[in-house]
N, C-alpha and C positions, 0 to 999 in steps of 0.2 A: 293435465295432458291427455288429448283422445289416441285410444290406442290405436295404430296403423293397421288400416283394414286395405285389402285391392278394391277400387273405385272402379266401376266398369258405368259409363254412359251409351243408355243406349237411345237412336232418335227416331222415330217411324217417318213414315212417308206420308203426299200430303200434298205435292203442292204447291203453293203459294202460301199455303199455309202453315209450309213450314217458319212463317215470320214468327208464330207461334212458341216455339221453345229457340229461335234467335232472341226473343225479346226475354223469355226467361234467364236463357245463357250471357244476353250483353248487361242485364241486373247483373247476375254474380260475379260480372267481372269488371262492373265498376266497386259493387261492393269490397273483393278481393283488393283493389286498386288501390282503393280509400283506406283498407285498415291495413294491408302487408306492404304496398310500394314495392316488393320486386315481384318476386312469382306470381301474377295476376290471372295471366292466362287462362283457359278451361285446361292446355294442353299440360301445362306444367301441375295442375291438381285435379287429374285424372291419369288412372294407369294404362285404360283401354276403351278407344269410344268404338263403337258397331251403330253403323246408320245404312239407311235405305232410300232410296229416290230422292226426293227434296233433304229429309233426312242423311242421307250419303255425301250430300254436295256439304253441306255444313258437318259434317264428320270430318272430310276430307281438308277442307278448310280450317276446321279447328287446331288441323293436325299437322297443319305447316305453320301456324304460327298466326291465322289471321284473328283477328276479333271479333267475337260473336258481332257487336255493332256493325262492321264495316258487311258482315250478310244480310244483315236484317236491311241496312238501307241500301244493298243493293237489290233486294224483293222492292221493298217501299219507292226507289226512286226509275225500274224499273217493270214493275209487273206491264206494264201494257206493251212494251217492247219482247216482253217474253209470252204473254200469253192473248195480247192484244190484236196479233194477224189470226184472229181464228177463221177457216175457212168456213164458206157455206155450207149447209145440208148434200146436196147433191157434189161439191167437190169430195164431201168427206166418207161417200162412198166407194172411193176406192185409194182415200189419202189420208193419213192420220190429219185432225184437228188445227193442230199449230206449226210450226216450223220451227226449227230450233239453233237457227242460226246466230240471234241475238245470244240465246244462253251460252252458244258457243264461246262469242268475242266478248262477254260480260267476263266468262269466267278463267279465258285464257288470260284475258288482263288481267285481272284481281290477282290469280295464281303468281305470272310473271313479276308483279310487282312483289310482293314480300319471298320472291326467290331470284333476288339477283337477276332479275331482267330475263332468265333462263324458265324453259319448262321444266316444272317438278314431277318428280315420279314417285309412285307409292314407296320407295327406299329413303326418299327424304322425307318422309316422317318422323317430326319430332318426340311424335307418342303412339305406340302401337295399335291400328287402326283396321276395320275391315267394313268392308259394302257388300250389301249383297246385289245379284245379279239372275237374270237370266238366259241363257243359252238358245238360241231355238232352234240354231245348227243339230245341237247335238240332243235336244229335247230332257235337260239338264238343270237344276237350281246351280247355282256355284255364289262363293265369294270369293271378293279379291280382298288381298292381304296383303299389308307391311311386310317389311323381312322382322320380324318378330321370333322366328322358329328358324332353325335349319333345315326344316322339312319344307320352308315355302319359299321354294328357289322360281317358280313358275310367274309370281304377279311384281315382283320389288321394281324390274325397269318398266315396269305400263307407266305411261304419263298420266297424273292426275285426272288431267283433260278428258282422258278416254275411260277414266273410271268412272267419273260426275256423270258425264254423258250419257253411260250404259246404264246404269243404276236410276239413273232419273227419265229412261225411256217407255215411260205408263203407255201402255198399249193402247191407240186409237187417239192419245195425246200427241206422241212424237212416235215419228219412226221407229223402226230398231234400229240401234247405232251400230255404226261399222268404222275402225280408226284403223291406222298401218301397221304395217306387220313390225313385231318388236322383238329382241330375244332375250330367253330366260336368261336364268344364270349358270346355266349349263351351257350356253351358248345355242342354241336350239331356237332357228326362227319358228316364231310361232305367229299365228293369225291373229284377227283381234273382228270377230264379224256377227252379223246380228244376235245383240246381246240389248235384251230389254229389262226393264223396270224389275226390281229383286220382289216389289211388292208383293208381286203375282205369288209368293210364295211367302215372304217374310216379310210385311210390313212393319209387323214391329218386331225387331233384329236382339227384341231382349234376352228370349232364351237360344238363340245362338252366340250371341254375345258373352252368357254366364257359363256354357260349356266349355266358350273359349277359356274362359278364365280359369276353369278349372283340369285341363286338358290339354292347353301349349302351356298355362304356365303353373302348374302343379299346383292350386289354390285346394281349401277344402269349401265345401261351402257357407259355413259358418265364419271363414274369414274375409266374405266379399262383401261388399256393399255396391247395390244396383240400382241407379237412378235412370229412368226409363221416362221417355219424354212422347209425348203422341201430336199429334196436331188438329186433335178436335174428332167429335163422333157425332153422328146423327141421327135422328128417329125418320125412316124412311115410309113412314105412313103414320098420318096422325090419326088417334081416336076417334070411331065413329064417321071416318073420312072414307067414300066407296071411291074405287076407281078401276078405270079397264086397263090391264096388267099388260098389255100387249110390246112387242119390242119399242114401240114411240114411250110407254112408259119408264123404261126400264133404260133407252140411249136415245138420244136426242144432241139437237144442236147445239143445246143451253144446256141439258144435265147429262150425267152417265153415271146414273146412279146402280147400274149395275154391276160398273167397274168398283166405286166408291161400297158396294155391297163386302164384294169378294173380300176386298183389301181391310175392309174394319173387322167385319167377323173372323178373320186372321189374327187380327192386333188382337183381338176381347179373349180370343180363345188363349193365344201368349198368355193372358191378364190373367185366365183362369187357372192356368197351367203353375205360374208362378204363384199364386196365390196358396194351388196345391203344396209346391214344394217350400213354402214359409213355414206353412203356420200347420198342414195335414187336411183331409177330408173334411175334418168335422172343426174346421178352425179354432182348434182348442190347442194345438204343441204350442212351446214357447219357439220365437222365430228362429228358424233355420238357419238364416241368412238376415242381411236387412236390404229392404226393397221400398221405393218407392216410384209410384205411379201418379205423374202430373197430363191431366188432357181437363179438356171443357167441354161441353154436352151440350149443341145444337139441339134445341127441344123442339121445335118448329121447323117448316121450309122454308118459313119467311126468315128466321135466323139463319138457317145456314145456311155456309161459307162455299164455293164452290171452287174446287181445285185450280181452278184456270181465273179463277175472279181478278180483274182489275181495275174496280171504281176503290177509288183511294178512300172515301168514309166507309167501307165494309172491311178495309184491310185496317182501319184505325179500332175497329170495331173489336177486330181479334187480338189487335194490341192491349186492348183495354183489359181482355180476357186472361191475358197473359201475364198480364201485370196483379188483377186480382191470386191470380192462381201462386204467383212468385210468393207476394206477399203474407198468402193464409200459411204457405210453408218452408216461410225461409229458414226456421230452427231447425225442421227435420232436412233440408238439404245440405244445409253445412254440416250438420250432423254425420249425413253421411259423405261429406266429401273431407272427413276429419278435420273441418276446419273451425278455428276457435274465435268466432268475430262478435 
């Protein structure tokens, strides 16, 4: 019998590419399917998922009951519908990229359907869940939260909708979202207005995730176990490669790799941070905690993936990736997700 550890998942942002840890996530829950026949879900063997942008939407989904598979092929049978109107160069100087109206009506459908035809709100969570976000009203990081704690009376009636939305608002991609005024559970109408991408500050949401764990729900950290999922990294200059560094380099109509700068070296730092708190400086303690870290490494330009990408052999491409990655570590996932298959 594996001893019962708290399972906290956490998913970074990304994308499109978040098909990425969907295709990791829809494996273990056919695997789960195949050897248990009931509790299959992610949400019923996980205790706390924390995601960001693309990351965020499949948190949030996880956490009402959908299956990893039925996200992964809504990226797969949608990506051009969602990131396929990109506008020109000169429109997109003074208009984010894409439009976001398709991701709206993909994901109000999906949502209504395994909620009773009704919109869900962060209180119908069936497993304690959080997104990060940004404010620009109030110039602010925030996340929104389940009712999890008595102290989070402020996010439990937001609509799902309006959660995916904010959280998956990558600056110069989409808009900042703005959704209807909602009230707390104090009854207190509150606003709900330009609130972008959590990236900008957490893209990978692992170590707010484990503080949660150990913080709303009294963990130590040697009783957590942290599976932390990214959606791919890139080397933004190859060896011996010159080039003029000017803002055409850096944003453009095909890349914004300045954006995709910010938000990795965010994720890597997390990486290092938790690597800190395992194992100590000099990687010699015995583990702290148990953590593991699944991503793929874009070695090239020509390999990588690009945020908004929509030709269906490059999104098959990071399936493949995903599926190697599942495969090299499916002992230490079950592992840490205590499960015995």
């Amino acid at each position: 019998m594996i001893s019962k550890k708290f399972r906290v998942l956490s998913l970074d942002g990304g994308g499109i590419r978040g098909i990425f840890p969907a295709v990791i996530l829809s494996e273990i829950e056919k695997e789960l399917k195949t050897k248990k026949k009931g509790n299959w879900q992610i949400y019923q063997n996980v205790d706390l998922i924390f995601g960001t942008s693309t990351g965020g939407i499949l948190a949030l989904a996880l956490s009402i009951g959908i299956p990893a598979e039925e996200i992964k092929n809504l990226y797969f049978d949608n990506a051009k519908k969602i990131f396929g109107n990109k506008k020109g160069f000169l429109k997109c100087i003074n208009h984010s990229s894409h439009n976001r109206a398709s991701l709206k009506s993909l994901l109000e459908d999906v949502f209504k359907k395994y909620h009773y035809s009704a919109s869900p709100k962060l209180k119908d969570c069936k497993v304690p869940v959080g997104v990060s976000i940004y404010d620009l009203s109030i110039g602010k990081p925030s996340v929104l939260k389940s009712l999890y704690h008595h102290r989070f009376t402020r996010d439990p009636n937001l609509p799902l909708l309006d959660a995916s939305l904010s959280t998956s608002s990558a600056p110069t991609y989409f808009d900042p979202y703005s959704g209807d005024m909602y009230k707390d559970l104090k009854g207190d109408v509150l606003q709900f207005k330009n609130k972008v991408d959590g990236g900008v500050w957490a893209n990978n949401p692992s170590l707010i995730a484990l503080i949660e764990a150990q913080k709303a729900f009294n963990k130590e950290l040697i009783d957590i176990n942290l599976l932390s999922i990214g959606t791919g990294e890139r080397i933004f200059l190859e060896p011996n490669r010159e080039n003029k560094f000017g803002i055409w380099y850096w944003i453009n109509n095909k890349r914004k790799r300045i954006i995709e700068l910010f938000m990795q070296g965010q994720s890597q730092q997390v990486e290092n941070i938790l690597s800190l708190l395992k194992n100590g400086i000099d990687r010699q303690e015995p583990d702290n905690f148990s953590y593991l870290r699944l991503n793929t490494l874009f070695k090239t330009e020509i390999e990588n993936i690009e945020m908004d990408e929509t030709d269906e052999e490059r999104l098959k491409e990071l399936e493949t990736r995903a599926l190697e990655v599942y495969n090299e570590n499916k002992v230490e996932i079950y592992k840490l997700l205590n499960i015995e298959v």
